[in-house]
C-alpha positions, 0 to 999 in steps of 0.5 A: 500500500502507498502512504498518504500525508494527511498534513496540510501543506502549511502546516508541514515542518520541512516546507516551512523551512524550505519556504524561508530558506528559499525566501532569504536571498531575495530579501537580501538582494531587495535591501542591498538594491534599496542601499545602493538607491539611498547611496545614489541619492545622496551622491546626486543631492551632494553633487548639486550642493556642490556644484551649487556651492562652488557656482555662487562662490565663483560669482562672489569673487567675480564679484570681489574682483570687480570691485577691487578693480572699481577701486582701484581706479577711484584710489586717486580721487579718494587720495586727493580728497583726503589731501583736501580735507587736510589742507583744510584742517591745516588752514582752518587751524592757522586761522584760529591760531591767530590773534585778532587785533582789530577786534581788540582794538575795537573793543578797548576804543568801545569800553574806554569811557570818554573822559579818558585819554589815552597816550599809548597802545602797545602790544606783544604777542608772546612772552619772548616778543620784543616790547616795542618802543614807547611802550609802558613799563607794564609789559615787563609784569607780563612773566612767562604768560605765554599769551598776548599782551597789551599796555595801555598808557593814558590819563584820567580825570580821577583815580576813581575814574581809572578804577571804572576803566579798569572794570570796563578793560575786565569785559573785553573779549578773551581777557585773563588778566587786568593789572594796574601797573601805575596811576599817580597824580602829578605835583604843581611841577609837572603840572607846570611842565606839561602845560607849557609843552614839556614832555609828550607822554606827559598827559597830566596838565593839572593835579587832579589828572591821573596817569595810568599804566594798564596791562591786559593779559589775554589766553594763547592761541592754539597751536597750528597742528602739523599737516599730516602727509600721507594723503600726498604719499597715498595719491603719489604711490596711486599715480605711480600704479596708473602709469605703470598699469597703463604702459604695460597695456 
């Protein structure tokens, strides 16, 4: 008699087996083609970043390039302006370096009141400035200052009134310092003299007159700042590059 196996198929131990056995290699092949895709994925998308990269960078330095070469050819122009605006600031400071006489001038004649009368106005810009002549023996208290100073002589009805003089000298513009030197009434002598044409400086015609000796001290000026050279050594090395550039060409 021939046997039968009642046992389903899928039920059966060995085909079980066989069936796994057999289905193993497929899957394996199936992850190995789904590792390549992922691979080959990655390579194109890095590929176009790169490529993407490297296009933009490229731009960028034509770019850098251009305007380096832009530059350059405005390096002139930007030189002279900077050397423009120096000797700007050179001449700006020498004006404020000076010391404006006409406005001192102006303000004595407006603050001196009108019954005075002045014998002389002498003046010195520093403290190694020679003291010019016919001038009063104020600017000798001047000391170090180093700051113009002036000497004013003259004479007035009263020492009261050289006292008001001296608080009008005090509001002119920039003044430090006001000091009385002399103020001295004359005797009956020189009173006598200068009425019948003794000395010239001599403005004391009776005794009540009183001659004064004033020194007004004002501030220094500020010093002239030294011209910077280097915008005239930038435009000279600019203009040597244009003329080596152009005769290469």
């Amino acid at each position: 008699m021939k046997a039968v196996n009642l046992i389903p198929v899928e039920e059966r131990r060995g085909s079980a087996a066989a069936g796994g056995r057999s289905a193993a290699p497929a899957y394996a092949v199936l992850g190995v083609l789904a590792v390549l895709v992922v691979m080959v994925a990655a390579w194109t998308l890095t590929g176009k970043t790169v490529t993407s990269r490297q296009a933009k960078l490229d731009s960028i330095e034509q770019d850098a390039s251009a305007a380096e070469a832009q530059a350059n050819k405005l390096a002139a122009y930007s030189a002279f302006s900077d050397l423009r605006k120096k000797r700007a600031e050179t001449v700006s400071s020498i004006a404020k370096s000076r010391f404006d006489w006409a406005h001192v001038m102006h303000e004595i004649a407006r603050v001196i009141p009108t019954d005075t009368h002045l014998v002389s106005v002498s003046g010195t810009v520093s403290a190694t400035a020679q003291a010019p002549n016919g001038s009063g023996e104020a600017l000798q208290l001047r000391g170090s200052n180093a700051g113009p100073a002036i000497d004013v002589v003259g004479c007035a009805n009263s020492q009261k009134n050289v006292s008001r003089m001296i608080s009008r000298l005090r509001l002119i513009d920039g003044v430090q310092h006001v000091t009385l030197a002399e103020s001295s009434k004359s005797d009956s002598a020189t009173a006598s003299d200068a009425s019948t044409g003794g000395d010239g400086g001599e403005c004391r015609y009776n005794s009540r007159i009183a001659k004064f000796d004033v020194l007004l001290l004002f501030a220094a000026p500020p010093a002239v700042a030294a011209p910077s050279t280097a915008p005239a050594d930038a435009s000279a090395t600019t203009a040597a590059q244009t003329t080596t550039t152009g005769s290469t060409k």
